[in-house]
C-alpha positions as CSV (number, residue, x, y, z in Angstrom):
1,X,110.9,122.9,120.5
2,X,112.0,121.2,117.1
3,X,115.6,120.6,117.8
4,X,115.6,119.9,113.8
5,X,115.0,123.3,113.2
6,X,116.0,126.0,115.8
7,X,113.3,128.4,116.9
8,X,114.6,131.9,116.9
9,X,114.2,132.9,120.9
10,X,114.6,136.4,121.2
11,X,116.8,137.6,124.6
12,X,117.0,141.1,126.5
13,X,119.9,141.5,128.6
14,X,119.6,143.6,130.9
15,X,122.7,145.1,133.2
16,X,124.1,143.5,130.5
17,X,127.9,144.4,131.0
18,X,129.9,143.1,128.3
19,X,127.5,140.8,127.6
20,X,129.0,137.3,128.8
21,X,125.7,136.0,129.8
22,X,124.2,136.4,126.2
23,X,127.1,135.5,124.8
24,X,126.8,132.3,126.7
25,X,123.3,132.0,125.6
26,X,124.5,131.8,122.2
27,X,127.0,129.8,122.7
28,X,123.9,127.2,123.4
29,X,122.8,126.9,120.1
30,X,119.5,126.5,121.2
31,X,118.3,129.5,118.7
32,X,119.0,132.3,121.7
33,X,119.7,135.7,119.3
34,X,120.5,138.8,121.5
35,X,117.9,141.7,120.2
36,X,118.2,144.3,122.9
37,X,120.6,145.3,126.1
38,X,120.6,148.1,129.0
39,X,123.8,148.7,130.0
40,X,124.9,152.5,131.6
41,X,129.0,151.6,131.3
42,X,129.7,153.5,128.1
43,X,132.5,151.2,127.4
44,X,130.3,147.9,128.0
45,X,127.9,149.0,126.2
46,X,130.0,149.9,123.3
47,X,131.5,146.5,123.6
48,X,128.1,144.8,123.9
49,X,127.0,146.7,120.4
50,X,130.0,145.2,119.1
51,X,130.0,142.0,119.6
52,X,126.2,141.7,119.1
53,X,124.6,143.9,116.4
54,X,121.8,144.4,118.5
55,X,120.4,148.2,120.3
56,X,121.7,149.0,123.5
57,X,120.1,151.3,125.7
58,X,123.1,153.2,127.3
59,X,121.9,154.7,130.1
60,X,120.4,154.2,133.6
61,X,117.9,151.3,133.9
62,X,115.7,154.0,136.3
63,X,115.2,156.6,132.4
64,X,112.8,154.5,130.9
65,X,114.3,152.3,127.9
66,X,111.4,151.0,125.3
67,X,111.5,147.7,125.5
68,X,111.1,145.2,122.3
69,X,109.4,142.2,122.0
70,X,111.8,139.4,123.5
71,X,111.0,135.4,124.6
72,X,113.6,135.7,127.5
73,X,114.9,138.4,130.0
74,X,118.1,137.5,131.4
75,X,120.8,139.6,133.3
76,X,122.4,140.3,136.5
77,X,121.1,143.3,138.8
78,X,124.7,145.0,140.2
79,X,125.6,142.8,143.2
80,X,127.9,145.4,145.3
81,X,125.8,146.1,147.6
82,X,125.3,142.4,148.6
83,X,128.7,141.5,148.2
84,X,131.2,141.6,151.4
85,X,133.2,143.7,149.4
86,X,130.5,146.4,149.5
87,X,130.2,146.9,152.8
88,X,131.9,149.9,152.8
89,X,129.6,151.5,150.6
90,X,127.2,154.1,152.5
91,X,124.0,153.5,153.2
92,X,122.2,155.3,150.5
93,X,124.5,154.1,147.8
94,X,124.2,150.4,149.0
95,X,120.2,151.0,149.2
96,X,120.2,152.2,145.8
97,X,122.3,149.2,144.6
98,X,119.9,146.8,146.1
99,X,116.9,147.9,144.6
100,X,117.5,147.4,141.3
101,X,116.2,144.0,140.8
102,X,112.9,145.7,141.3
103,X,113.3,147.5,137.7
104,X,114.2,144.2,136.5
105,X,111.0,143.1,137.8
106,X,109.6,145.7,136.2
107,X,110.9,144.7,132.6
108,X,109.0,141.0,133.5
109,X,106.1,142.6,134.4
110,X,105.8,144.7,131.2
111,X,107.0,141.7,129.1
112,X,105.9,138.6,130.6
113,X,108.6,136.7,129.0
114,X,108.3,132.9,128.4
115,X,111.4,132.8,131.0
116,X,113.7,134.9,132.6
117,X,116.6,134.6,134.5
118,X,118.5,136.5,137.2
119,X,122.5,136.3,138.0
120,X,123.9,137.6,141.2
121,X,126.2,137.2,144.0
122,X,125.4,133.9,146.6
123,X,124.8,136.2,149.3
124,X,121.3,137.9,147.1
125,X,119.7,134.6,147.6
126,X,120.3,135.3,151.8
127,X,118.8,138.7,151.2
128,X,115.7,140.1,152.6
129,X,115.8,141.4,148.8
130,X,115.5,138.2,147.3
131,X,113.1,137.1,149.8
132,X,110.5,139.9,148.5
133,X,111.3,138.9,144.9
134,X,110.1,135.2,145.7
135,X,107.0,136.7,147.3
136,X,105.7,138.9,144.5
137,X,106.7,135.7,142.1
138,X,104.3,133.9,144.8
139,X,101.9,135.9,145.0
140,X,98.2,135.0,143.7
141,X,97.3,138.8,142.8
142,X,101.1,140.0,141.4
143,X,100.0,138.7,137.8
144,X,103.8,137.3,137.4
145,X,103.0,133.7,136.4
146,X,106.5,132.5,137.3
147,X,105.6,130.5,140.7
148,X,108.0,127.8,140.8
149,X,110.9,129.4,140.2
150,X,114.2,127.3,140.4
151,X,117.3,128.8,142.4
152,X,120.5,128.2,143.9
153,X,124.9,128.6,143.8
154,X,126.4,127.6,141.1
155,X,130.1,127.0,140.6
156,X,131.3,128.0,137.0
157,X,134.2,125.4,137.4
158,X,131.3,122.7,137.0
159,X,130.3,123.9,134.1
160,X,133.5,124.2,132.0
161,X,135.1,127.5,132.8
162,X,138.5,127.5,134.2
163,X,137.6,129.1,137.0
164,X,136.4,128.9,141.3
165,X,133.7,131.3,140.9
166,X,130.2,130.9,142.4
167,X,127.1,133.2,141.4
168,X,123.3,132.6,142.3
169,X,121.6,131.8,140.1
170,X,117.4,132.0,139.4
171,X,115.5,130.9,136.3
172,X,112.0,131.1,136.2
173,X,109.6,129.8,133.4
174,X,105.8,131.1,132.8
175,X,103.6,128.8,133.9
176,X,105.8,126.2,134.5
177,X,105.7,123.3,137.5
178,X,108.7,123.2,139.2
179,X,111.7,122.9,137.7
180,X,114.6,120.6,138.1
181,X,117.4,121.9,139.9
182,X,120.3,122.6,139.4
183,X,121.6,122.0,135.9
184,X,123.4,118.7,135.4
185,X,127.3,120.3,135.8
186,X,129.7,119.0,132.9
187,X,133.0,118.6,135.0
188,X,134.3,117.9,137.9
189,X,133.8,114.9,140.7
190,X,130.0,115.5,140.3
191,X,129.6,115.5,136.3
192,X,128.1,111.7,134.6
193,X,130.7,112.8,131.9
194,X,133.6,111.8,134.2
195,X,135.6,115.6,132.8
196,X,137.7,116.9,135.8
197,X,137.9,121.0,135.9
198,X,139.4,122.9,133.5
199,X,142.2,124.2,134.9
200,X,144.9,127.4,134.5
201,X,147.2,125.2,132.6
202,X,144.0,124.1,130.2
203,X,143.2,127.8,129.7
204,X,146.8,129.7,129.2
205,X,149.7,127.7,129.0
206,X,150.1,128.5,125.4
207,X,150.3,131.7,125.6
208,X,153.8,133.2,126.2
209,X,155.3,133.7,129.3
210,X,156.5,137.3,128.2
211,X,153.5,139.9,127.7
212,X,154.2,142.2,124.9
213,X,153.5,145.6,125.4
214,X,151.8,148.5,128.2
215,X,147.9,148.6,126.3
216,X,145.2,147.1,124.3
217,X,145.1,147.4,120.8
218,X,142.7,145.7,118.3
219,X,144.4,144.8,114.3
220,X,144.1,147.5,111.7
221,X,141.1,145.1,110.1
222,X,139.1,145.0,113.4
223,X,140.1,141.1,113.4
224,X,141.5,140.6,116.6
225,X,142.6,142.3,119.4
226,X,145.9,141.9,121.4
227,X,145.5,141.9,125.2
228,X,148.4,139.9,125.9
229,X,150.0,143.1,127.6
230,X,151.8,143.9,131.0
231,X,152.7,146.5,133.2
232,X,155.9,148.3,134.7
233,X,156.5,146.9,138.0
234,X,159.0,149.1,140.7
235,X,162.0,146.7,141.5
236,X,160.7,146.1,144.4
237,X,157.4,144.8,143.2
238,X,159.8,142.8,140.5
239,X,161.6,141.4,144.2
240,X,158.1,140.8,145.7
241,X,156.8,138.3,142.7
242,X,159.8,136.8,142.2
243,X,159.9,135.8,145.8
244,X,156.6,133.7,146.0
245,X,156.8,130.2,145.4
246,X,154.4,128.4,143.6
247,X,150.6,128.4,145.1
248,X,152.5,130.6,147.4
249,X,151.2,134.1,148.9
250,X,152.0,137.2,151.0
251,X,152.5,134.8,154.2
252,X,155.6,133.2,152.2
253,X,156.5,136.7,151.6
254,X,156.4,137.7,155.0
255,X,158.5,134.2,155.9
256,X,161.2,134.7,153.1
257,X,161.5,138.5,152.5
258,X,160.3,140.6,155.5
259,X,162.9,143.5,154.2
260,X,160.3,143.8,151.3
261,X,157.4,142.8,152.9
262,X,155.1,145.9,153.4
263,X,154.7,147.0,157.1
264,X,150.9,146.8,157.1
265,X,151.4,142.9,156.3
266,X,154.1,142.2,158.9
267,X,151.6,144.0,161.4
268,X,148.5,142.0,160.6
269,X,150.3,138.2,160.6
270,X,146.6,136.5,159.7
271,X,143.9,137.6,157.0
272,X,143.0,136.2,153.6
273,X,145.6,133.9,151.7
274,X,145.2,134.9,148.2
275,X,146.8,138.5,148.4
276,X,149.6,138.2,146.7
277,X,149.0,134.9,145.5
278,X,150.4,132.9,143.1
279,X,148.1,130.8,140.7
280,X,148.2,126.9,140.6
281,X,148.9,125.7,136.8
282,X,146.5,122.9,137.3
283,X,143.6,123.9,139.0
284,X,140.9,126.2,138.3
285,X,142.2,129.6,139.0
286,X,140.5,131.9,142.1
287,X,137.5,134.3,140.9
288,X,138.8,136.8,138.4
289,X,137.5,140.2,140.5
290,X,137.5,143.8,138.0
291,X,141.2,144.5,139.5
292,X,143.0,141.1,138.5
293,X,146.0,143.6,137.6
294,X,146.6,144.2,140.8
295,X,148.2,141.5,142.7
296,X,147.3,143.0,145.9
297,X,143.9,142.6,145.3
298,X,144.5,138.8,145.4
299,X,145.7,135.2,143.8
300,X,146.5,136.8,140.6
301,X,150.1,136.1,139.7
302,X,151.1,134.0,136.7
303,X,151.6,130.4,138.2
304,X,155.2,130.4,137.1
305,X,156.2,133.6,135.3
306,X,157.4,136.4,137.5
307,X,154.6,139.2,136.7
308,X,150.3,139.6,136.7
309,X,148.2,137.6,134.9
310,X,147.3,139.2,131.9
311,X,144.2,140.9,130.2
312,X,143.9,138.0,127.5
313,X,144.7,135.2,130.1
314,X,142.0,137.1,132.5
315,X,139.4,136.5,129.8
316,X,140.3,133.5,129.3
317,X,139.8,132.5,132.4
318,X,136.4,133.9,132.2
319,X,136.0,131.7,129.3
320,X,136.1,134.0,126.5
321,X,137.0,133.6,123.2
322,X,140.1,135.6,122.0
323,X,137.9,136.4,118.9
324,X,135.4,138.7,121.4
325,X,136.7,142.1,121.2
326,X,136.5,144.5,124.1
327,X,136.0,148.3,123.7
328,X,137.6,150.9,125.6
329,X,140.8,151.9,127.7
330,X,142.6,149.0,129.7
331,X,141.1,149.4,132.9
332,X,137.8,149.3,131.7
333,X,138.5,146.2,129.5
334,X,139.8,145.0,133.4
335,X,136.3,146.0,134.7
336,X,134.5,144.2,131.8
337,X,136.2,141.2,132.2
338,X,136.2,141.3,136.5
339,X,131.9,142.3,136.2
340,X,131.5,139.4,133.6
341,X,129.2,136.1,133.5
342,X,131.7,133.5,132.2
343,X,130.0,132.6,128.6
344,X,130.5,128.9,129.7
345,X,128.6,129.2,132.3
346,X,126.2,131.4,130.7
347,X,126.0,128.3,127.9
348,X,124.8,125.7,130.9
349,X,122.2,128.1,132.0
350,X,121.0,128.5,128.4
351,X,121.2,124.8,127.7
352,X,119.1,124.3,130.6
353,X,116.7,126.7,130.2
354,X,116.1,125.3,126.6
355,X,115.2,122.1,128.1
356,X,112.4,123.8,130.0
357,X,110.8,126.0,127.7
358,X,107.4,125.2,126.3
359,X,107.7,123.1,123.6
């Protein structure tokens, strides 16, 4: 590739969510340009039409969507039903779930790309799943020349975003040997560059303390979008927050406050430590899960300020630009933002692929 002169490389995102993986690919400037999505979340895709220009096919994956020409497939197959926090899911749901890597597969097959790449939960690369992907890839008679795929966890922390969050992670080049792996990470103790992790304080400390507002609104001239908003706690929720200490959680709760401690915590005296947790300012923050608003979900207060984090500070933890606007009510901005590839991350996966493509 001419790095004087960047070669358009055409990208189709599939299970493209928002769209943080392509934005991340542009982010690259390697010459990645978005030209067509799938995404069935009418609010996503809405978003992803947005923010890209490009044709999104909103609708199931399963009805058929005519795909363009494109150089790269990338997206992420929904993970719930590998994740351990799908296991309550039924059987058939969780089946269905599961399978849909195959009609990414299928989008390969049809397009034989000069690379694609999948993102997903760790636990897809432990899967009996992902062990029949790397078969057909394998296989002499599956015509997928993609042998020597390249796979493994990644930590989006090492690559920039202010955030604890590990995703597997394959990339696969057509006829390619094998590839190096993984990418070269950008911070932390294992980066050549000698940059610790971005941390909270990095990311949101100058926004302010005080959210402004119940919703999401975007400027009269489409410019910018305010998600700087809170909620209504009950007192007693006000009580609860204001009770944990700093990179505190429900157990300090339980210690300090057992008047206001909810029963079903006081009954179960072990279990996770992030429920109810209270950020560090100066360390990446916990993964940012679709129900950050909820601080019984997990580590999601504000590391000093008495309340949630907020939409805007959830992004940016993601590592989103404020200017990327997000479409749709506030709980499905929350889902966008939870279901999201951090664009940083998405950048060092574009970056590397770059490196690897046919020159």
């Amino acid at each position: 590739m001419d790095m004087t002169k960047r070669e358009r490389i055409r990208t189709l995102d599939l299970f493209a969510g928002a769209g943080g993986l392509s934005l991340g690919f542009e982010l690259a400037d390697e010459g990645f340009e978005p030209v067509y999505a799938v995404e069935n979340d009418d609010a996503a895709a809405e978003t992803y039409r947005r923010n890209f220009g490009c044709e999104v096919f909103g609708n199931d994956i399963e009805y058929g969507p005519v795909y363009p020409e494109a150089d790269v497939v990338i997206g992420g197959p929904p993970c719930q039903g590998f994740s351990p926090l799908g296991r309550d899911r039924d059987d058939v749901s969780r089946a269905q779930l599961n399978g849909l890597w195959k009609h990414y597969l299928d989008a390969v097959r049809i397009l034989q790309p000069k690379a694609f790449v999948i993102e997903n939960v760790p636990e897809f690369q432990r899967s009996a799943q992902f062990a029949e992907l790397l078969r057909l890839l394998r296989s002499e008679d599956s015509l997928m020349p993609y042998r020597d795929a390249a796979f493994g966890v990644l930590n989006a922390a090492d690559y920039g975003v202010p955030q604890s969050r590990r995703r597997g992670i394959l990339v696969a080049v057509r006829d390619s040997g094998p590839l190096e792996w993984p990418p070269k990470p950008t911070h932390g103790p294992d980066a050549a560059s000698g940059r610790p992790h971005v941390t909270v304080r990095d990311a949101i400390a100058d926004l302010p303390a005080r959210t402004e507002g119940l919703e999401p609104h975007i400027s009269a001239d489409g410019s910018s979008q305010h998600l700087h908003f809170g909620r209504s706690p009950r007192p007693i929720s006000l009580e609860r927050y204001r009770t944990i200490p700093p990179g505190g959680n429900r157990f300090d709760l339980m210690a300090l406050r057992p008047d206001i401690t909810p029963a079903c915590w006081l009954n179960k005296p072990t279990g996770t430590t992030d429920v109810m947790g209270r950020m560090w300012w100066d360390r990446p923050s916990p993964t940012i899960r679709t129900e950050f608003f909820k601080p019984e979900k997990g580590r999601y207060l504000h590391p000093t300020a008495d309340r949630v984090i907020s939409h805007r500070e959830a992004a940016r933890l993601q590592s989103f630009p404020d200017s990327f606007v997000f479409e749709g009510k506030k709980i499905e901005i929350a889902r966008q933002i939870g279901n999201a590839v951090p664009p940083l991350l998405g950048k060092a996966i574009g970056s590397y692929l770059a490196s690897n493509l046919p020159r």
